[in-house]
C-alpha positions as CSV (number, residue, x, y, z in Angstrom):
1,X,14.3,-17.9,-1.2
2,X,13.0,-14.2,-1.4
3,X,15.2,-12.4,0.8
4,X,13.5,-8.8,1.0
5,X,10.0,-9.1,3.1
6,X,6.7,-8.2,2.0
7,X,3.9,-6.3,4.3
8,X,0.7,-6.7,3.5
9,X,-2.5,-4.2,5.1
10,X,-5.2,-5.2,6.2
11,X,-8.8,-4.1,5.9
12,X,-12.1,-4.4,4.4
13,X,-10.3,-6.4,1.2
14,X,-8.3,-9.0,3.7
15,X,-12.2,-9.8,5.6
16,X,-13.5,-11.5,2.6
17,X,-13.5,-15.5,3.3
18,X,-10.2,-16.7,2.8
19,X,-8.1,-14.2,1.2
20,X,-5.8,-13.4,4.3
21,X,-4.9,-16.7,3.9
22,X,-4.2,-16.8,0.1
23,X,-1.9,-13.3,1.2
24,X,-0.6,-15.9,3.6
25,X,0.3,-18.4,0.6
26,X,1.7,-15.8,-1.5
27,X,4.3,-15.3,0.9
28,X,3.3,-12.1,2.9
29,X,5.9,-11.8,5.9
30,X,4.4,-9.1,8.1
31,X,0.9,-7.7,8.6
32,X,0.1,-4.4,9.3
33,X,-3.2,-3.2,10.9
34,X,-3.7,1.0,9.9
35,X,-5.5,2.2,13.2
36,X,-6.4,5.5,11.3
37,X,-9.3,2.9,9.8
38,X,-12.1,0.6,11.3
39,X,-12.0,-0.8,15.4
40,X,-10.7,-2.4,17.5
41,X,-12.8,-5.0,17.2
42,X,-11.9,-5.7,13.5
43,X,-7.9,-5.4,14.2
44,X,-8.6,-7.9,17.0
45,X,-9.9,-10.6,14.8
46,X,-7.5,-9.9,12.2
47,X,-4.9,-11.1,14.3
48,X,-6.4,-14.4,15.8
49,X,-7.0,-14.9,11.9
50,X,-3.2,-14.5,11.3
51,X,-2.4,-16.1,14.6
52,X,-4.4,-19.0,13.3
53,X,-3.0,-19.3,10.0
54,X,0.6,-19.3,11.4
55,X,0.4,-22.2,13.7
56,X,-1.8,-24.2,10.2
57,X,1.4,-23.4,8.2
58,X,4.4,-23.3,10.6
59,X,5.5,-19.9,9.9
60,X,5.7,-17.2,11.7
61,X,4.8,-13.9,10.7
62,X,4.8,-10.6,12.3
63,X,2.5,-7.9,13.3
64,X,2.6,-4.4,12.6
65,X,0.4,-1.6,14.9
66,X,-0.3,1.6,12.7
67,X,-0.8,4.5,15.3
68,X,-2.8,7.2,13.1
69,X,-1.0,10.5,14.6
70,X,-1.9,13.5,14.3
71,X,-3.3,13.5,10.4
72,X,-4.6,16.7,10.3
73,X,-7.7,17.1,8.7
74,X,-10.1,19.2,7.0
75,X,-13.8,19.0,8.5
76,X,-16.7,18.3,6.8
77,X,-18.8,19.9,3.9
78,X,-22.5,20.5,4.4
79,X,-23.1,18.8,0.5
80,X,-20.0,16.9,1.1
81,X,-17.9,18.0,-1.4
82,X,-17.3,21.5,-3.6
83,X,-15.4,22.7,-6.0
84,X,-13.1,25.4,-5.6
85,X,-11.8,27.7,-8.0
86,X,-8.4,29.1,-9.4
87,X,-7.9,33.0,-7.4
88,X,-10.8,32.7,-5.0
89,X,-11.0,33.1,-1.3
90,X,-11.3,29.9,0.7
91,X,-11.1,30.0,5.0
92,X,-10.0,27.8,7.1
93,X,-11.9,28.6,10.4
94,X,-11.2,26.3,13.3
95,X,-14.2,27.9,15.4
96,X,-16.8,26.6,12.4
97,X,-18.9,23.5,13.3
98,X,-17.5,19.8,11.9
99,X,-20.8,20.0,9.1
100,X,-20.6,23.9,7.9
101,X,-18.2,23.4,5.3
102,X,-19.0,25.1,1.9
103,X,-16.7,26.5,-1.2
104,X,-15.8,29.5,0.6
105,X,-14.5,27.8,4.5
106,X,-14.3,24.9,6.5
107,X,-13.5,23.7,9.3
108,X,-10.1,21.6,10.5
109,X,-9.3,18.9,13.2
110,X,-5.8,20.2,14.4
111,X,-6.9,23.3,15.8
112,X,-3.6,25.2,16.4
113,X,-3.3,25.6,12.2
114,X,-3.2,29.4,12.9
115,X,-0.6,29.3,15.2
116,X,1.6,27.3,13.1
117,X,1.2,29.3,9.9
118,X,1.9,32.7,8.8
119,X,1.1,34.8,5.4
120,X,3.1,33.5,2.4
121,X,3.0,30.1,3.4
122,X,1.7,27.4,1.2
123,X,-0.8,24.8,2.6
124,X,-1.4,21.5,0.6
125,X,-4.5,19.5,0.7
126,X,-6.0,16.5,-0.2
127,X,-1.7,15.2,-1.4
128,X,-0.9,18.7,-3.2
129,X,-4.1,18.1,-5.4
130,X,-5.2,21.3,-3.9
131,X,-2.7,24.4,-3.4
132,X,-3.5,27.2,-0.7
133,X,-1.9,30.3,-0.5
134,X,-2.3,31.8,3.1
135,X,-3.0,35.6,3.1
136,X,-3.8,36.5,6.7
137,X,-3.8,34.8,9.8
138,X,-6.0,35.6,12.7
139,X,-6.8,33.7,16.4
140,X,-9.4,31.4,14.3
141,X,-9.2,31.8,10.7
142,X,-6.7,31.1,8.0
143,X,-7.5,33.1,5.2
144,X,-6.0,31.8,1.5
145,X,-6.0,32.1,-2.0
146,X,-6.9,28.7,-4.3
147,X,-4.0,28.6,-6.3
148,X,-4.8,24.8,-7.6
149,X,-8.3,24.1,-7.6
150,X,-10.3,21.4,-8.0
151,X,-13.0,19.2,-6.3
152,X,-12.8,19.0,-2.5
153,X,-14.6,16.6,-0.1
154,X,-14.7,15.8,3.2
155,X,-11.8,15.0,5.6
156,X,-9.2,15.5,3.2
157,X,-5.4,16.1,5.0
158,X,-3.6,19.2,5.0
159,X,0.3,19.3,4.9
160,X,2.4,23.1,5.4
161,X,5.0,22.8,2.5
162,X,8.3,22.6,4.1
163,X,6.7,21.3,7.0
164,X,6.6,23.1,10.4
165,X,2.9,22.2,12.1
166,X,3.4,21.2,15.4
167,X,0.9,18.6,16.7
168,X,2.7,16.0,19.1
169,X,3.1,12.5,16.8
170,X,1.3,10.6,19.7
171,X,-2.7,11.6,20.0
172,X,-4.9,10.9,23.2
173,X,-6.8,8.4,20.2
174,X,-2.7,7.1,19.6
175,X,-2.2,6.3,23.4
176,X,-5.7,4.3,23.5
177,X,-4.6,2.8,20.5
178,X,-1.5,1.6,21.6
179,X,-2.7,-0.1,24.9
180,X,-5.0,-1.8,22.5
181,X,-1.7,-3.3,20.4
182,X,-0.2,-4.6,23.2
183,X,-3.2,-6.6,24.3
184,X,-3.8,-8.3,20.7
185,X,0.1,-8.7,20.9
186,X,1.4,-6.5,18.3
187,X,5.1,-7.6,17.6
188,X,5.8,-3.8,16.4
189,X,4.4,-0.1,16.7
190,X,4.8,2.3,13.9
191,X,4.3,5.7,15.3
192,X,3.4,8.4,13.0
193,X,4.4,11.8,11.9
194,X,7.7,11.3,13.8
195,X,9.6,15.1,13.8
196,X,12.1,14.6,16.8
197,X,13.5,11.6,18.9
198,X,11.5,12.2,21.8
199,X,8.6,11.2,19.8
200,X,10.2,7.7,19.9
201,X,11.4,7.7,23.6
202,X,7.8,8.5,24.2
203,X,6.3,5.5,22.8
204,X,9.4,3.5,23.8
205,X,8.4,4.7,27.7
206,X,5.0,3.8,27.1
207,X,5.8,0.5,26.1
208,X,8.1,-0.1,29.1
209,X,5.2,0.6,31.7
210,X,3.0,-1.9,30.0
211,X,6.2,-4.5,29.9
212,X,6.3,-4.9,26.8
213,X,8.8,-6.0,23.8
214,X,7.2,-4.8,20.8
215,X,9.9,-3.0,18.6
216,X,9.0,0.6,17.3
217,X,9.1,1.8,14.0
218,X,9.5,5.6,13.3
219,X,7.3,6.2,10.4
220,X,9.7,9.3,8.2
221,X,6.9,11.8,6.8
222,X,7.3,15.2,8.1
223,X,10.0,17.5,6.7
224,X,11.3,18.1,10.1
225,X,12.1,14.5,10.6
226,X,14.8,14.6,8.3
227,X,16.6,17.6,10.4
228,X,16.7,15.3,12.9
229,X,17.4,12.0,11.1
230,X,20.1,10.4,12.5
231,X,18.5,10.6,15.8
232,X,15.4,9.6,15.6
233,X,16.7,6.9,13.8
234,X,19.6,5.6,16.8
235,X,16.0,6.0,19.1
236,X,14.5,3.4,16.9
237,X,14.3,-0.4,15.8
238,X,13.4,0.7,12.4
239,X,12.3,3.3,10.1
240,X,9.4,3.3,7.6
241,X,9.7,5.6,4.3
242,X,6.0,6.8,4.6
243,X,6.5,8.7,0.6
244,X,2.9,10.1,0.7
245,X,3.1,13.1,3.5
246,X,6.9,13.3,2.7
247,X,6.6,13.7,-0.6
248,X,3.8,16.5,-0.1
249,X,6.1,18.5,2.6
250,X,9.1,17.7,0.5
251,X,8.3,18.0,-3.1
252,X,7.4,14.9,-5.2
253,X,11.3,15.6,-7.3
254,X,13.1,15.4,-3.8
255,X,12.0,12.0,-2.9
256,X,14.4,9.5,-4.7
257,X,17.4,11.4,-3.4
258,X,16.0,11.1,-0.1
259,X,14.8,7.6,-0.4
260,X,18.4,6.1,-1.2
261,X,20.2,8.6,1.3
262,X,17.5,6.7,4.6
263,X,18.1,3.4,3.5
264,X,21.5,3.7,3.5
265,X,21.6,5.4,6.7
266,X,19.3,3.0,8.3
267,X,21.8,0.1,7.4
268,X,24.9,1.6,8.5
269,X,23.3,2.4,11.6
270,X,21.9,-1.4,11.8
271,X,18.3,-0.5,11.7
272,X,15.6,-2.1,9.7
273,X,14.4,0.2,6.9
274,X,10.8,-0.1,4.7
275,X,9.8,1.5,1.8
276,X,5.8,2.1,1.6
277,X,3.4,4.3,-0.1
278,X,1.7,3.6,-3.8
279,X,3.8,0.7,-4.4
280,X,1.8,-0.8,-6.6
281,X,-0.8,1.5,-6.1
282,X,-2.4,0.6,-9.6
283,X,-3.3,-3.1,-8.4
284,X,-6.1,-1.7,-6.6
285,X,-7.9,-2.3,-10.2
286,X,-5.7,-3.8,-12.2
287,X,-4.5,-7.5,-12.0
288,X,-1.0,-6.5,-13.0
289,X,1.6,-3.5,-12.2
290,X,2.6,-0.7,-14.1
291,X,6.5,-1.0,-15.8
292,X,7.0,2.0,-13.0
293,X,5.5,0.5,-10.3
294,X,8.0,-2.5,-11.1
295,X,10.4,-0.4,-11.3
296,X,9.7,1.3,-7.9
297,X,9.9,-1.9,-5.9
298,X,13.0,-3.4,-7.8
299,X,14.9,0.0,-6.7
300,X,14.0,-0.3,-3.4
301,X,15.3,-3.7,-3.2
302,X,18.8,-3.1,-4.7
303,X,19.2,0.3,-2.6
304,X,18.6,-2.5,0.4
305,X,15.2,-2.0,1.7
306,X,14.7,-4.9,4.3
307,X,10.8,-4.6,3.3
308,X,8.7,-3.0,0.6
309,X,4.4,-2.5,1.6
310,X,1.4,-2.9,0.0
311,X,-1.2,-0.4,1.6
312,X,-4.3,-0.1,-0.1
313,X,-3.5,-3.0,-2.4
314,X,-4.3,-5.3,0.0
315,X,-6.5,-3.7,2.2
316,X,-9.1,-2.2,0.1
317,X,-8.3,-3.7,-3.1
318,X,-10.0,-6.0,-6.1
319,X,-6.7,-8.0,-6.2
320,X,-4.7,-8.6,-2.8
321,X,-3.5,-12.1,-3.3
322,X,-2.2,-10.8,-6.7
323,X,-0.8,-7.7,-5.6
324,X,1.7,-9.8,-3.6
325,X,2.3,-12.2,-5.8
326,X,3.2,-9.6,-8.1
327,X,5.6,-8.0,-5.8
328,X,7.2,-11.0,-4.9
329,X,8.1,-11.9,-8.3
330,X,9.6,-8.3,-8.6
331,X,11.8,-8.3,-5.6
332,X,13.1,-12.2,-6.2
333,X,14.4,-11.3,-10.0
334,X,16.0,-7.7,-8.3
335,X,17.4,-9.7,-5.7
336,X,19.5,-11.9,-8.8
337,X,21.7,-9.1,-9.6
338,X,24.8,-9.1,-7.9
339,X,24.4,-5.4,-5.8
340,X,22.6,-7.0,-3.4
341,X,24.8,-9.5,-2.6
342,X,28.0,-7.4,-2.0
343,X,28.8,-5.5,0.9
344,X,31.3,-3.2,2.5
345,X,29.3,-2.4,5.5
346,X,30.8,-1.2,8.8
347,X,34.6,-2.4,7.0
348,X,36.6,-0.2,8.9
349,X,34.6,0.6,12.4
350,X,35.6,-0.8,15.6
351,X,33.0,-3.3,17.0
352,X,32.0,-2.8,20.5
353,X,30.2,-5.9,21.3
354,X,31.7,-9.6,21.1
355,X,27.8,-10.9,19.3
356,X,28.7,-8.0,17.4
357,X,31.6,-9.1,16.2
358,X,30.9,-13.1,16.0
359,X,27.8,-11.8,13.9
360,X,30.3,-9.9,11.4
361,X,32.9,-12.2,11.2
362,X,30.4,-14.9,10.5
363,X,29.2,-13.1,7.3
364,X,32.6,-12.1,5.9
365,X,33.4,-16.3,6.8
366,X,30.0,-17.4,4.8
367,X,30.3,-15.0,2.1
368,X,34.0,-16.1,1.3
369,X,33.7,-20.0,1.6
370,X,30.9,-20.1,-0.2
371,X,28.1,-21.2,2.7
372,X,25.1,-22.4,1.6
373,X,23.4,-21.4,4.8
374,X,23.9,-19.3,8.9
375,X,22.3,-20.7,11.6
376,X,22.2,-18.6,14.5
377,X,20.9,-19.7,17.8
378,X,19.2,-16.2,19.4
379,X,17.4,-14.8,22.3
380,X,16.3,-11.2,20.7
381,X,17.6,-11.8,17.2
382,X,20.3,-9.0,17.8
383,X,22.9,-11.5,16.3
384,X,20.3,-11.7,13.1
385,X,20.0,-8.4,12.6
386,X,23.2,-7.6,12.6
387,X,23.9,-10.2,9.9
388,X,21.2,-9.0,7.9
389,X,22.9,-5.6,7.5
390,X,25.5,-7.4,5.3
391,X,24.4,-7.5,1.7
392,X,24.4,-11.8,0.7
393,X,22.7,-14.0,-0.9
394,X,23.5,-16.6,2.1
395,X,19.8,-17.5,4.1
396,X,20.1,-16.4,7.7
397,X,18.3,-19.0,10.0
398,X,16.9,-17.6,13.5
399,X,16.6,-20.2,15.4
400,X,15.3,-18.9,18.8
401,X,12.1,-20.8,21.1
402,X,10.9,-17.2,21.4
403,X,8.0,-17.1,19.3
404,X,8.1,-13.2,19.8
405,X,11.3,-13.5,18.3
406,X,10.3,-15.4,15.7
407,X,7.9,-13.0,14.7
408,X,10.1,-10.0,14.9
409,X,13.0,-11.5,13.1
410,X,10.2,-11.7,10.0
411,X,11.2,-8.3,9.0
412,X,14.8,-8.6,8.9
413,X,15.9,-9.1,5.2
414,X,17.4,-12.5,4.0
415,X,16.3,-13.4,7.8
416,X,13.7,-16.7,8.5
417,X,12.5,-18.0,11.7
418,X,12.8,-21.3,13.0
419,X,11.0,-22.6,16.3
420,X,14.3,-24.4,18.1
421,X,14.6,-24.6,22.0
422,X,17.9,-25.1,22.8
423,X,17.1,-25.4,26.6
424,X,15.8,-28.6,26.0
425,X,18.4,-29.9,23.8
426,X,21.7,-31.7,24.9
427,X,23.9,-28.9,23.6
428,X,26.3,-31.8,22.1
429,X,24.0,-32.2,20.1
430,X,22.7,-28.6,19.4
431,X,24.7,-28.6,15.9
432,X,23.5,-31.9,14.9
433,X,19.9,-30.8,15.0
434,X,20.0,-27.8,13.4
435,X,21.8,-29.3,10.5
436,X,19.2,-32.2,10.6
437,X,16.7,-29.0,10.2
438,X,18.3,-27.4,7.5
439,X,18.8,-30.7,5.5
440,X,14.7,-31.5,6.2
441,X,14.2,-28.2,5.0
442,X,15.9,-28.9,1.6
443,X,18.4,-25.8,2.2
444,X,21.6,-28.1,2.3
445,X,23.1,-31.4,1.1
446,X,26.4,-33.3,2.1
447,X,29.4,-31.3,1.4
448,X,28.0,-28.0,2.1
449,X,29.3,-25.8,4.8
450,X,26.9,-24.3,7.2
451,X,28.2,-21.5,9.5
452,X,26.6,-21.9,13.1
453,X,26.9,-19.1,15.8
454,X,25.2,-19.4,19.6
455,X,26.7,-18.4,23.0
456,X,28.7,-20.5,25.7
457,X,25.7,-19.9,28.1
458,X,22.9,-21.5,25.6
459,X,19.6,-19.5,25.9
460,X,21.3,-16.2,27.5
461,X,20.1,-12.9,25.7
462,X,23.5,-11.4,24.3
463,X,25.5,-14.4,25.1
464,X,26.9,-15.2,21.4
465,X,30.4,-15.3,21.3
466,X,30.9,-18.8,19.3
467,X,31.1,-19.3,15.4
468,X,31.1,-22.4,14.2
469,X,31.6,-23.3,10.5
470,X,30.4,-27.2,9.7
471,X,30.1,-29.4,6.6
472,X,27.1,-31.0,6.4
473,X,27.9,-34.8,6.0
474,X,30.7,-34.9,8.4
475,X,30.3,-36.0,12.4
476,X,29.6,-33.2,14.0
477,X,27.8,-35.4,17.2
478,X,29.8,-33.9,19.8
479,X,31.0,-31.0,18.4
480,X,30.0,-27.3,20.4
């Protein structure tokens, strides 16, 4: 069983007749719909499709909301595209119209760029394909030098090296957006360009006034973010290592470093951590990876991402059923070699809550009798989570009636759902049943020990204090 998760985009490619559900087949966990693209209308449809599909196959997957942010953006060019050249002048005037572009200025979306700059700074365009110098700035304009040329079209972004623009990560467009999630029933919101905590609590409050659950992803891709890392990431249910703008603000040669350093925090802090951006970008195309695309997603998998995505890929590419496939293979052979299944996390910290604890104790009891599955009965898949933060090769079973839950839990590695409503189940007979689950399942056979955890008060968020470690074969009837 694949233990790292797979999320798939959608898009234009995932619209053709039945290739959502061949991503489905293929194994894709999560879905994410990129609100910088298309409308609400399409996203919409895309999840009844994946709603649909679910219930057909039994499994439950989870949803991912995009929120654009503030992607600053070049306007448009009157011929739509020119070329600029090595030494010469190019303007960035905010005042110009939105179709009045041409190779010596253009307009730009975000129009506080000339407060945010000065001279000497660099600006990077279109991903660092083209390099700005800034010589003066006034009220409106934002005068450069071209130090990298090359062809430039419309609505390309624009990144200040080092970071250091100052547009708020949720838009008026972001807000809209967001009420829009909730009502399709987006199980998480990924907010973007994320430089301080308060970015998060802001989402996290607009979430509260429309009652909702949905868990909120900080999306890392502003060099300020990582000053304030370790907040914004305590603020969040998980991060998402968005390389493309970080890598631009960053420097291409910083991000590996950086890469393993957010993972690792992200675990010991018990967050859920994925790892995006040009995956496997050359499967747009091509029917198979590149050696370093490979290479890419296996890293990511033994430095302990919980999930690895495919953007365009799947969304606008010729091969999106492949492109998982593909990846899936990769992270299943990565996921053999024995890093991945050791763990010294949290070994000497105090725990401060009992599922806490139960939830740690279970892992260091599976791991060292050799369990062949966990079963944990859960209200909020807390408990799972927490499991999941221990590196194992052991399958961690959510069993929750919660099918919000379910689809949450989706994203947690080495973590599957199960649909189990233990309010309607004689809980004498609450072990019996799971095991009779796990045994229809294939996962066990008699003689194998299954390690069970749930809560005196069945069906009570936080309520697990009870670990339970069974053999499958034996009576275990009346057992609690």
């Amino acid at each position: 069983m694949r233990r790292t998760k797979i999320i798939a985009t959608t898009g234009p490619a995932t619209d053709r007749p039945g290739v959502l559900e061949k991503l489905f087949k293929e194994g894709t966990d999560v879905f994410r719909l990129n609100y910088s693209h298309q409308t609400h209308a399409h996203h919409e449809q895309r999840v009844k499709e994946i709603r649909k599909l679910s219930k057909k196959y039994k499994r439950a997957v989870g949803v991912i909301a995009d929120l654009q942010g503030p992607k600053i953006r070049l306007e448009h060019f009157n011929q739509g595209r020119v070329e600029l050249r090595e030494g010469a002048t190019f303007t960035i005037n905010t005042e110009l119209p939105a179709n009045a572009g041409n190779e010596k200025h253009v307009g730009v979306s975000y129009k506080d760029l000339p407060r945010d700059v000065r001279a000497g700074d660099t600006l990077l365009i279109d991903d660092g394909r083209i390099v700005l110098l800034v010589k003066k700035v006034s009220d409106h304009k934002v005068n450069c030098e071209v130090i990298t040329g090359g062809e430039l079209s419309d609505s390309k972004g624009i990144n200040l090296k080092g970071g250091g623009l100052s547009a708020s990560a949720l838009t008026e467009k972001d807000k809209i957006d967001l009420e829009h999630a909730v009502r399709i029933g987006a199980d998480f919101i990924a907010v973007s360009f994320v430089r301080v905590a308060d970015d998060i609590l802001h989402a996290r409050k607009m979430l509260d006034e429309l009652n909702c659950k949905a868990r909120i992803i900080a999306k890392i891709e502003r060099s300020e973010s990582l000053e304030n890392i370790e907040a914004i990431i305590e603020v969040s249910d998980a991060i998402m290592i968005a390389r493309g703008d970080l890598g631009v603000e960053i420097g291409d040669a910083s991000l590996p470093p950086v890469q393993k350093r957010l993972i690792k925090m992200a675990r010991d802090m018990d967050r859920a951590v994925i790892t995006a951006t040009q995956m496997m970008e050359s499967m747009i195309d091509h029917q198979m990876p590149t050696r370093a695309e490979v290479f890419d997603v296996a890293n990511a998998v033994l430095d302990g991402a919980d999930a690895v995505m495919l953007s365009a890929e799947t969304s606008v590419g010729n091969y999106p059923d492949k492109a998982v496939a593909a990846m899936s293979r990769v992270c299943a052979e990565a996921e053999k070699q024995r890093v991945t299944q050791v763990s010294d996390h949290r070994i000497n910290q105090r725990f401060e809550a009992i599922d806490e604890a139960i939830a740690m104790a279970t892992m260091y009891s599976a791991n060292h009798i050799d369990a062949k599955a966990i079963a944990a009965l859960t209200e909020t898949g807390s408990t799972c989570m927490w499991m999941s933060r221990i590196s194992s090769g052991i399958p961690i079973f959510a069993f929750t009636r919660h099918s919000s839950t379910r689809r949450q839990v989706s994203l947690y590695r080495g973590v599957y759902p199960v649909k189990f409503d233990i309010t309607h189940t004689d809980p004498l007979m609450a072990n019996k049943e799971i095991i009779d689950e796990l045994l229809a399942r294939n996962v066990v056979s008699n003689g194998d020990y299954v390690v069970i955890t749930k809560g005196d008060l069945l069906g009570r968020r936080g309520g697990t204090n009870n670990m339970k470690i069974i053999k499958v074969g034996e009576s275990i009837e009346h057992s609690l």
